[in-house]
Rosetta silent file (secondary structure, phi, psi, omega in degrees, C-alpha in Angstrom):
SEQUENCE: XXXXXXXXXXXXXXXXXXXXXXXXXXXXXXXXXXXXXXXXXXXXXXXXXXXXXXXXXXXXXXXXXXXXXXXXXXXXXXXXXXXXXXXXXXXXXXXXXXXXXXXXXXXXXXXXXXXXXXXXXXXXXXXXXXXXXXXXXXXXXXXXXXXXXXXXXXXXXXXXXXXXXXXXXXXXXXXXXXXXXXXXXXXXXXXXXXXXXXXXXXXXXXXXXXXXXXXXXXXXXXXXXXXXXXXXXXXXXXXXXXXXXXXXXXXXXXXXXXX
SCORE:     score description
SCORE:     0.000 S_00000001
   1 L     0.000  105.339  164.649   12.537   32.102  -50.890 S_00000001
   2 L   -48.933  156.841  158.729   13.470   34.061  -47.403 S_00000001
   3 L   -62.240  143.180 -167.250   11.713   36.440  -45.842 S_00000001
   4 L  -102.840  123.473 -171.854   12.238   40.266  -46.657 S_00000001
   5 L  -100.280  145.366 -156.835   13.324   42.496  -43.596 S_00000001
   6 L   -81.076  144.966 -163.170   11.982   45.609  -43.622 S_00000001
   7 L   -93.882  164.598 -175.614   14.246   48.793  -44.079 S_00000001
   8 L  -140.162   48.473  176.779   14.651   51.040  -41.259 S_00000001
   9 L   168.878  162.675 -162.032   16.140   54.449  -43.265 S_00000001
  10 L   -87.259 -176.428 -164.592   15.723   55.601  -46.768 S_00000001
  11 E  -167.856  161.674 -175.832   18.382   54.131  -49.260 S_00000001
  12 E  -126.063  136.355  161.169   19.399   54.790  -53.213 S_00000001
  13 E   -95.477  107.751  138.530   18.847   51.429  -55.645 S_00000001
  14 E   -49.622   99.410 -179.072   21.186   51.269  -58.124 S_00000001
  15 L   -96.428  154.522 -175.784   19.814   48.996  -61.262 S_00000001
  16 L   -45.777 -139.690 -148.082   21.866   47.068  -62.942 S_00000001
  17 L   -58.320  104.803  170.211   24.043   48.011  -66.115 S_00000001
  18 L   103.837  -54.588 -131.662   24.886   51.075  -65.571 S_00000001
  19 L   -79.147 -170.056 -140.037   21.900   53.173  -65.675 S_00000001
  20 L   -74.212  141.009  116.148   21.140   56.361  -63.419 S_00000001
  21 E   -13.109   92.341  159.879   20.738   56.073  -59.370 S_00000001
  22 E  -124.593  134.756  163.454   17.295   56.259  -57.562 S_00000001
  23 E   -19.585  132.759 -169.993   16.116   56.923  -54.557 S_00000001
  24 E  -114.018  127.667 -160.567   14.532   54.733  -52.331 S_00000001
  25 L  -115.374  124.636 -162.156   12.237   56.273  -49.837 S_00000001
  26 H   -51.404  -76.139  167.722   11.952   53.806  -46.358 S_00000001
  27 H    -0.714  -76.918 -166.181    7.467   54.382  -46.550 S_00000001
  28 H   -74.947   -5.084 -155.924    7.601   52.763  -50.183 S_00000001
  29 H   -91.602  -50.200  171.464   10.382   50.650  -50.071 S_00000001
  30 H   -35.467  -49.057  177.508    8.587   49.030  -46.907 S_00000001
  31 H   -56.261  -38.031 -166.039    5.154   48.686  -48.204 S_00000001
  32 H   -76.865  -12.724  170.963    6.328   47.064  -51.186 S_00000001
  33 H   -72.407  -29.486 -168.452    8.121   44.589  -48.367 S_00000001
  34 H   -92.378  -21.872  170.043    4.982   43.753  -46.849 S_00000001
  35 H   -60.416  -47.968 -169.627    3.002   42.579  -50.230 S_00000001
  36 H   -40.442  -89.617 -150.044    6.305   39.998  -50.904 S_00000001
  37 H   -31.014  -61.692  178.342    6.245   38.822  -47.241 S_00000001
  38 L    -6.329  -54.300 -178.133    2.535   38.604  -47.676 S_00000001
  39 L   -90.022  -40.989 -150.963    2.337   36.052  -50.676 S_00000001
  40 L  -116.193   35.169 -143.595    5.518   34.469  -48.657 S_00000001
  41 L   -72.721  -23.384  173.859    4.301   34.335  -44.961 S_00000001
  42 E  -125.805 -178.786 -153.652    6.974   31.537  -43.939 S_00000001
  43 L   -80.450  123.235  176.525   10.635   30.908  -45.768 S_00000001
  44 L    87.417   24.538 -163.054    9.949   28.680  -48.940 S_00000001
  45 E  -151.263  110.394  156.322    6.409   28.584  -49.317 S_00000001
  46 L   -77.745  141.931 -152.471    4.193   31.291  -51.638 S_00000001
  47 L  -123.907  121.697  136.884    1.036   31.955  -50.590 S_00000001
  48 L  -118.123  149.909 -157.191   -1.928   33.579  -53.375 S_00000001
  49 L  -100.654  -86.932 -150.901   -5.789   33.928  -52.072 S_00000001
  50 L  -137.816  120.539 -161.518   -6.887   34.992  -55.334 S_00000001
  51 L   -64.042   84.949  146.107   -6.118   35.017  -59.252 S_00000001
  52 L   -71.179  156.617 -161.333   -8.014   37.923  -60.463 S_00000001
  53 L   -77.655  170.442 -178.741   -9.427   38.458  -64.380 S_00000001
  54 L  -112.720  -16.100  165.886   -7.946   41.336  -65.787 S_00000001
  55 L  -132.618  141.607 -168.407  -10.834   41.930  -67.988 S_00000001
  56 L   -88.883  164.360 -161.241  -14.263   41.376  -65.992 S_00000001
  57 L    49.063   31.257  152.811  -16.201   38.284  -66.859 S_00000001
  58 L   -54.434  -62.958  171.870  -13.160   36.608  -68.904 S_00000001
  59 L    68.072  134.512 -178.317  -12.203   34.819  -67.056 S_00000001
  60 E   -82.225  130.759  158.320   -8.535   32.779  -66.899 S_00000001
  61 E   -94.466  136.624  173.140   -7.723   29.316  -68.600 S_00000001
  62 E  -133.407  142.476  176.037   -6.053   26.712  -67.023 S_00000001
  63 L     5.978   42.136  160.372   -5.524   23.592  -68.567 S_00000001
  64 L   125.529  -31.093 -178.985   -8.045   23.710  -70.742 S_00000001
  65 E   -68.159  148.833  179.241  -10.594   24.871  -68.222 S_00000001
  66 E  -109.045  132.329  155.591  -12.286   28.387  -68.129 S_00000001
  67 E  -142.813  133.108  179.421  -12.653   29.429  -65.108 S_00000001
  68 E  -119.959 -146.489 -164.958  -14.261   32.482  -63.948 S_00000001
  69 L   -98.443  145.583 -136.122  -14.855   34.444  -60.971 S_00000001
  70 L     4.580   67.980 -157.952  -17.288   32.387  -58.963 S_00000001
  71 E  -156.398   29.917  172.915  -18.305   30.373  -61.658 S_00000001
  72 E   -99.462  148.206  179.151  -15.927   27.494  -61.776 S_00000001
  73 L  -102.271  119.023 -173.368  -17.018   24.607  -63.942 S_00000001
  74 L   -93.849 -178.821  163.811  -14.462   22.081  -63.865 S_00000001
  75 L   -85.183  -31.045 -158.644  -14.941   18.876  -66.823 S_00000001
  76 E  -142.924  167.680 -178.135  -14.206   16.298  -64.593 S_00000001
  77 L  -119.601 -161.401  169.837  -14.222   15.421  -60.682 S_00000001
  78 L   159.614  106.685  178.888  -12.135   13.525  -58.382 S_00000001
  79 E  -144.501  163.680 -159.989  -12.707   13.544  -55.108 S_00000001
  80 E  -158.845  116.885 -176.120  -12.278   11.429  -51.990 S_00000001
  81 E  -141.044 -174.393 -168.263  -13.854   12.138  -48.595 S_00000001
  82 E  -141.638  127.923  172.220  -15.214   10.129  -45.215 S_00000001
  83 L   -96.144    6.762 -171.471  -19.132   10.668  -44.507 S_00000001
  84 L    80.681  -36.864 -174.277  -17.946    8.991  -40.873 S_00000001
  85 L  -130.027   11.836  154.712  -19.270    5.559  -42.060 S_00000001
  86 L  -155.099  157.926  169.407  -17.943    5.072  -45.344 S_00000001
  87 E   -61.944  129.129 -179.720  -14.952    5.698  -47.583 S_00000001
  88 E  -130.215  146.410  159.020  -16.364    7.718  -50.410 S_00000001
  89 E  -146.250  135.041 -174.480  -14.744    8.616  -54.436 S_00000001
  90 E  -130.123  120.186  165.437  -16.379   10.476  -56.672 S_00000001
  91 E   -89.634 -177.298  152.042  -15.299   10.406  -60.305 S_00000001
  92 L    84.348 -166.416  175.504  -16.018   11.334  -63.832 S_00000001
  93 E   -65.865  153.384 -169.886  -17.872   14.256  -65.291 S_00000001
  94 L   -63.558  -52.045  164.560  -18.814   17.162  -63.054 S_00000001
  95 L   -32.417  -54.835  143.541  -22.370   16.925  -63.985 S_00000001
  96 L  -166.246  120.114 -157.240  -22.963   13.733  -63.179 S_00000001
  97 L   -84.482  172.198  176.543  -20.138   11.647  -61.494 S_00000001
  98 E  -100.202  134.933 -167.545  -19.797    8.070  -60.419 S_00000001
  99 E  -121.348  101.804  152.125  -20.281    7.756  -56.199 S_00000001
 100 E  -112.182  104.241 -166.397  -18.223    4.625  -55.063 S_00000001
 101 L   -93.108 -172.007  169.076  -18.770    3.800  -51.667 S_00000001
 102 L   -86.683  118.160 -176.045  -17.749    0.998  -49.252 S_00000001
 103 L   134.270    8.261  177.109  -19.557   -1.926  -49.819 S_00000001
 104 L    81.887  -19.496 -176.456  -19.469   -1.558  -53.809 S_00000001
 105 L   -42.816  115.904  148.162  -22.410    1.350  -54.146 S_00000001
 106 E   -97.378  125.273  145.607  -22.251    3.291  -57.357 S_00000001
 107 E  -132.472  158.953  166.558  -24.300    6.219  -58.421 S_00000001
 108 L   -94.667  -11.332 -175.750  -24.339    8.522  -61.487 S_00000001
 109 L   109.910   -3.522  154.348  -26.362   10.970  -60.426 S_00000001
 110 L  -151.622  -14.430  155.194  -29.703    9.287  -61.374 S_00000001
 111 L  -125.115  154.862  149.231  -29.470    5.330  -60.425 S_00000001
 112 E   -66.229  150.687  166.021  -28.042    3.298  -58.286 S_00000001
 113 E  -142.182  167.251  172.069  -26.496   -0.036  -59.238 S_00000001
 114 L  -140.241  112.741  178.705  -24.709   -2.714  -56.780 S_00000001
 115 L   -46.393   75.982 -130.251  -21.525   -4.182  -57.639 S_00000001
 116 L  -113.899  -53.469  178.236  -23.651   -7.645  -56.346 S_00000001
 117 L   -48.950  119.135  179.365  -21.146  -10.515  -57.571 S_00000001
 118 E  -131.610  161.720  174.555  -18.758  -11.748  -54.691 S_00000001
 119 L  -145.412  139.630 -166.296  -16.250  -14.646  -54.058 S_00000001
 120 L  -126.060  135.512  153.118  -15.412  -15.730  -50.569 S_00000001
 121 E  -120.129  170.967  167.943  -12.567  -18.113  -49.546 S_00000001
 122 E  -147.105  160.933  167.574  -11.794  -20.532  -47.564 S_00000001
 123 L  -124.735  158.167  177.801   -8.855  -23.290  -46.590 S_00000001
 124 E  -145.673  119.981  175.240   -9.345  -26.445  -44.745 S_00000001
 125 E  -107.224  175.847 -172.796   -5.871  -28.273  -43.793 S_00000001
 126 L   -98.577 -164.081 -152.872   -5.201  -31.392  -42.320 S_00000001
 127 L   -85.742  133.835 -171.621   -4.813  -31.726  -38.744 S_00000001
 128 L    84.977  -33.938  178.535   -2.243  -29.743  -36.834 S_00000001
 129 L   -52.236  126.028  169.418   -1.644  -27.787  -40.127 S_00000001
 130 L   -83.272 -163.586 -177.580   -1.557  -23.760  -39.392 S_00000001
 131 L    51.555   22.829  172.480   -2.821  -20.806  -41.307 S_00000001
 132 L  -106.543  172.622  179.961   -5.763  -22.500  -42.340 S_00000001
 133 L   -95.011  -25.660 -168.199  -10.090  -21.686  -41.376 S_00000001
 134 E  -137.514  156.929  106.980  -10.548  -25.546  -40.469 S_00000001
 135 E  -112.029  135.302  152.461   -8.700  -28.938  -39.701 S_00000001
 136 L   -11.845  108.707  160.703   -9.455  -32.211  -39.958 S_00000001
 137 L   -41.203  114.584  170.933  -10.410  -33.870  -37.007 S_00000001
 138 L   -52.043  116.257  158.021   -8.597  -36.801  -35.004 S_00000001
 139 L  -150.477  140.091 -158.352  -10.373  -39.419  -35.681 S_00000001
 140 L   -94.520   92.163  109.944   -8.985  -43.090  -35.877 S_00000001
 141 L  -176.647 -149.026 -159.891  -10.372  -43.868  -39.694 S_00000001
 142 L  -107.518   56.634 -167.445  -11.511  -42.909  -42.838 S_00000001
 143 L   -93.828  141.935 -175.334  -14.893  -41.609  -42.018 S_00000001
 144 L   -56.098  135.873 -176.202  -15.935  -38.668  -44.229 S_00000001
 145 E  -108.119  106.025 -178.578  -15.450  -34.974  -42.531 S_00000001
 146 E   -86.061  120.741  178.989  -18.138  -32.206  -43.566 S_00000001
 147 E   -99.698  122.240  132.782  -16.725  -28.436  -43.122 S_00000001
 148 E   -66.260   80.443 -157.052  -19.571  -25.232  -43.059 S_00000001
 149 L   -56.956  150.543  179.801  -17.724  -22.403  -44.645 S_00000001
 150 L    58.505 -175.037 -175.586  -18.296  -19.361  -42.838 S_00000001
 151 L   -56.536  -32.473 -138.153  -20.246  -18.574  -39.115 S_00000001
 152 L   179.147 -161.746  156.301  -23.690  -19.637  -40.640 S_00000001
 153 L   -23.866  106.281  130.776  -25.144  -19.077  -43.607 S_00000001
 154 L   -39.644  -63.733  156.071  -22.903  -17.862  -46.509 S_00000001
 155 E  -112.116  116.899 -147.292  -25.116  -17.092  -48.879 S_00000001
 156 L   -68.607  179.724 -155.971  -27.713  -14.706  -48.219 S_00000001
 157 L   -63.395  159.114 -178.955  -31.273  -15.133  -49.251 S_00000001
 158 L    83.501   -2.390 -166.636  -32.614  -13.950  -52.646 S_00000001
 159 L  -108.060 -171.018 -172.665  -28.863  -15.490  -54.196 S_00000001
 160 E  -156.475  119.897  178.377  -27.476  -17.681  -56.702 S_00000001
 161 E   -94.064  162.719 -172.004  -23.909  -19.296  -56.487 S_00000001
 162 E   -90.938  -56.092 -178.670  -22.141  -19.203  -59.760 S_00000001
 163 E  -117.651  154.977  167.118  -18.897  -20.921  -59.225 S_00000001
 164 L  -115.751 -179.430  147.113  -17.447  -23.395  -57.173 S_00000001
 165 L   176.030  108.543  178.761  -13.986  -23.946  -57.282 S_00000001
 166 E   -87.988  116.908 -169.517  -11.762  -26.536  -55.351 S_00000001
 167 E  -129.426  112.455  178.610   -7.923  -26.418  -55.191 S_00000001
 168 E   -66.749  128.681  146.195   -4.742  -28.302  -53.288 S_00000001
 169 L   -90.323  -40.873 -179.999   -2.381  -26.084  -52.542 S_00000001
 170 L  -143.230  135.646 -159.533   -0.287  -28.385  -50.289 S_00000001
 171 L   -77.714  135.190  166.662   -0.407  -32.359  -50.928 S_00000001
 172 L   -63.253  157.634 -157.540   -2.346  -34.288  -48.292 S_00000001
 173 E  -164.582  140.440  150.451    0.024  -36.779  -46.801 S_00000001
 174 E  -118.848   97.542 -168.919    0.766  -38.771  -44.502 S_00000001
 175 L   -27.786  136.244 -170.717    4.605  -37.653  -43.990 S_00000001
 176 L    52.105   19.057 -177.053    7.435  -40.270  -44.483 S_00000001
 177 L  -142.441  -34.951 -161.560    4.858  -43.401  -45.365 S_00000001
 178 E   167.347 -179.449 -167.131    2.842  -42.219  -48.522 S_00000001
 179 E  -118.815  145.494 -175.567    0.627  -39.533  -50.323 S_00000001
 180 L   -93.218  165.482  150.075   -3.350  -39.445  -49.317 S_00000001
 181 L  -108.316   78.656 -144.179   -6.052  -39.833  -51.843 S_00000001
 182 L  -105.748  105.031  153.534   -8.953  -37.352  -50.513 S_00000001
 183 E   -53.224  108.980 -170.404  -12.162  -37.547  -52.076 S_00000001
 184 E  -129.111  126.953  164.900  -13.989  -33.701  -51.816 S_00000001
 185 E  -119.060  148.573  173.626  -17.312  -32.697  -52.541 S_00000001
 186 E  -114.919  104.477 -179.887  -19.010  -29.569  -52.238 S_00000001
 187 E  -109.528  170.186  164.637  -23.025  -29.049  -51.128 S_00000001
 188 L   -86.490  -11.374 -176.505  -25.573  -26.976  -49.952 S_00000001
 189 L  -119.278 -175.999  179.686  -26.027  -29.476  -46.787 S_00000001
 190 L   -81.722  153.593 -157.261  -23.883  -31.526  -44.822 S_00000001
 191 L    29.936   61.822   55.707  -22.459  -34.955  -47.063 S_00000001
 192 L    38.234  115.173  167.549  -23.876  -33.167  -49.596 S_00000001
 193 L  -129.498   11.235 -176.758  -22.863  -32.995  -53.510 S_00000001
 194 L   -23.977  -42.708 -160.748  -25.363  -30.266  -54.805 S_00000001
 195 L  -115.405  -54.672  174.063  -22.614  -27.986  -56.398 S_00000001
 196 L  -149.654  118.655  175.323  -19.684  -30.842  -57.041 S_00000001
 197 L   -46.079  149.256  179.403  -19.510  -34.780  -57.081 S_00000001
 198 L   -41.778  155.273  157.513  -16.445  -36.180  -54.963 S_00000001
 199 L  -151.544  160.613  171.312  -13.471  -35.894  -57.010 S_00000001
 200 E   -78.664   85.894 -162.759  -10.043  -36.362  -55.997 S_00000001
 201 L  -101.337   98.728 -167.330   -8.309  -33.405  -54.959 S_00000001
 202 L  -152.935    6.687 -169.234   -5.052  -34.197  -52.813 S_00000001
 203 L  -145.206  155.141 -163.015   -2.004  -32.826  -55.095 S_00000001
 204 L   -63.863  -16.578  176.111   -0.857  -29.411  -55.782 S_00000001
 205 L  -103.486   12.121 -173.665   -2.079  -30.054  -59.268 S_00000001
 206 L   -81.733   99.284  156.632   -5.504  -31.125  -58.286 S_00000001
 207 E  -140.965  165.417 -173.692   -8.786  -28.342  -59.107 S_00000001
 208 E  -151.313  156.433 -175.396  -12.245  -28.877  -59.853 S_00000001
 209 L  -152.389 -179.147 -176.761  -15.207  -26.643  -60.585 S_00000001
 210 L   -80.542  125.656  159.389  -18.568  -26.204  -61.618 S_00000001
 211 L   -15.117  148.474  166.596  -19.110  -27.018  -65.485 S_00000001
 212 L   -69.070  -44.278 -155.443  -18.683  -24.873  -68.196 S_00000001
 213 L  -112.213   40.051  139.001  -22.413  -25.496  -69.408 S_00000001
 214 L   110.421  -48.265 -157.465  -23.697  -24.403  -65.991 S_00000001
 215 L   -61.517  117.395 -153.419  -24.470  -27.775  -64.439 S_00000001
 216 L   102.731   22.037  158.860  -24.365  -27.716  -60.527 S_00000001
 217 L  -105.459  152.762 -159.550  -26.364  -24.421  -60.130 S_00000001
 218 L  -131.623  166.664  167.621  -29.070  -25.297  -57.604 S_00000001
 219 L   -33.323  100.810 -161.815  -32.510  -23.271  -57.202 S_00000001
 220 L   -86.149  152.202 -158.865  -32.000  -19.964  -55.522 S_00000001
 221 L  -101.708  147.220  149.978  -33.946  -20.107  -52.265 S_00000001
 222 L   -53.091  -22.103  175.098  -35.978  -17.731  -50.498 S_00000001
 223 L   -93.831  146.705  153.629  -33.804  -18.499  -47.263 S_00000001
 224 L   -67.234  134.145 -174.128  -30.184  -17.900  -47.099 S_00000001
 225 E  -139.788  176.259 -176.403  -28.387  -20.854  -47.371 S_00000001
 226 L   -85.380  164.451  141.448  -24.854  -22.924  -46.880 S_00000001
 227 L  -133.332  117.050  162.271  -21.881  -24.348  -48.114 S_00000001
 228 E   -53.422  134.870  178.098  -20.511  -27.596  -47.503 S_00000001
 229 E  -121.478  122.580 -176.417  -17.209  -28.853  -47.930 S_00000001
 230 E  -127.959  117.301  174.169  -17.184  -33.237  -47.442 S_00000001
 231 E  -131.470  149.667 -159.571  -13.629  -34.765  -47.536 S_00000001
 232 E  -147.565  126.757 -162.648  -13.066  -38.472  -47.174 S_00000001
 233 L   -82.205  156.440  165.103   -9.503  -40.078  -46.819 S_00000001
 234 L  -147.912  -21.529  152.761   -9.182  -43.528  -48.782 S_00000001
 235 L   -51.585  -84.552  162.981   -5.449  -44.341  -47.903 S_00000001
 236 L  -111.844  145.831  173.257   -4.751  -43.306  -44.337 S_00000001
 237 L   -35.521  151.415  166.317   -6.607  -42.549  -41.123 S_00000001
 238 H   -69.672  -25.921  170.758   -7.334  -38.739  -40.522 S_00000001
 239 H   -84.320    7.087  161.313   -5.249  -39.513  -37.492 S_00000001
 240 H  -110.029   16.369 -169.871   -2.375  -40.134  -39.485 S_00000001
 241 L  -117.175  111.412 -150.120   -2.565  -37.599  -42.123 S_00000001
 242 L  -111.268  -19.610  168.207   -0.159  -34.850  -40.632 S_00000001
 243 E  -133.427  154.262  176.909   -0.084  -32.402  -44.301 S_00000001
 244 L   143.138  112.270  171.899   -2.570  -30.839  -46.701 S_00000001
 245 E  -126.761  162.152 -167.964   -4.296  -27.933  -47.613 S_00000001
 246 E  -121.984   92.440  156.813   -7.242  -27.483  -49.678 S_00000001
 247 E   -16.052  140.119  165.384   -8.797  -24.148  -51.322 S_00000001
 248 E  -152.359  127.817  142.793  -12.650  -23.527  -51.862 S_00000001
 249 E  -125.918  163.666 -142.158  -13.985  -20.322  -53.504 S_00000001
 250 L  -121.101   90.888  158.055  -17.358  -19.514  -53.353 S_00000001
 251 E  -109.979  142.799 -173.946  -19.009  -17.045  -56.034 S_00000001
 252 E  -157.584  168.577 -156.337  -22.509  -15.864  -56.018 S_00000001
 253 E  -106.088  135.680  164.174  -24.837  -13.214  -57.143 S_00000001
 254 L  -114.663   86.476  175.995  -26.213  -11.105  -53.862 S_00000001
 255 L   -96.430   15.725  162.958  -29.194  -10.116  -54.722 S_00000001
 256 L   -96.854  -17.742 -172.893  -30.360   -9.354  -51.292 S_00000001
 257 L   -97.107    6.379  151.767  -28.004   -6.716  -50.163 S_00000001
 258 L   -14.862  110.873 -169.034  -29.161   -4.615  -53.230 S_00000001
 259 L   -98.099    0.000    0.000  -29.376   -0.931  -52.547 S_00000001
């Protein structure tokens, strides 16, 4: 919708079928120019401050909601704002909404809870392979190679890992002479088997995990503690083994970063 230019001399309006000729007097015809423009201050875009009731305390419905004047209750919230150090959305009923911050915090509006289960990955490839966290050393035989997943410490103090879970994605090899057979275990130390005895994991169809009925959960520690990855060649040297990569995720209850 354009803007309305303001008349600058009186004028007669003619309405439509027919009917009688009236005067338009430049004072009213203007004023009544500047309430459009008003609601319309640039060309396509309506403007209203404020919906008033028509009967007081009434109040207007909108889509399902009553709302009156400075009294609205909405049913539900959605909202999504930056405190400066986290991403915040707030759902649900107005009363008392769900607060999801970064870092998993939830409140309702009377507890806290902490979204406390996590899984971490990692890859470990075979030497020269890219896009991987580790590779396999040169070294001329089959001596076993222990990986530390993460900087340090993985899993922080107060936890319990859940899952283990070992996967090939791309079969170890040693290109144009033969396929490896790579024995992998997973510990809380270095050579290690705490969470899963060696098994052979070398082929895109190779995974292994922790038991169904639990077995390979270790004590949770007062310390934060590691995980070990131990992979041992039984074919070819690690300095001939030129493809291979191997998945490991890590899930565990964080019960230290509890808020």
């Amino acid at each position: 919708m354009a803007r309305i230019d303001k008349r600058n001399e009186d004028t007669t309006f003619i309405p439509k079928k027919g009917k009688k000729a009236v005067p338009a007097y430049l004072d009213y015809v203007n004023e009544q120019v500047d309430i459009i423009n008003e609601v319309n201050p640039t060309a396509g875009t309506l403007v209203a401050d404020i919906i008033s009731e028509s009967t007081s305390d009434t109040g207007v419905t909108i889509g399902g909601v009553l709302i009156k004047d400075g009294t609205g209750t909405p049913k539900s919230v959605a909202k999504f704002e930056d405190d400066g150090a986290n991403a915040i959305v707030t759902l649900g009923e107005a009363s008392t909404p769900a607060v999801i911050k970064d870092g998993g915090t939830v409140g309702d509006g009377k507890s806290d809870a902490y979204f406390n289960i996590k899984t971490v990955k990692y890859t470990i490839g075979a030497l020269g392979v890219a896009g991987v966290d580790y590779n396999a050393a040169t070294e001329a035989g089959k001596t076993q190679q222990n990986f530390q997943l993460g900087v340090a410490d993985i899993i922080p103090e107060l936890s319990r890992v859940l899952d283990v879970v070992v996967v090939c994605t791309t079969k170890w090899q040693d290109t144009g002479t033969g396929d490896e057979t790579l024995g992998t275990e997973v510990g809380s130390a270095s050579s290690g088997a705490e969470y899963l005895a060696s098994a052979n994991i070398d082929d895109v169809t190779d995974i292994n995990s922790l038991a169904a009925d639990g077995l390979g959960h270790i004590q949770t520690t007062i310390a934060a503690s590691s995980v070990w990855v131990g992979l041992t060649p039984a074919t070819y040297n690690w300095e001939d083994i030129d493809d291979g990569v191997t998945d490991i995720y890590v899930t565990y209850i964080d019960n230290y970063n509890v808020s």
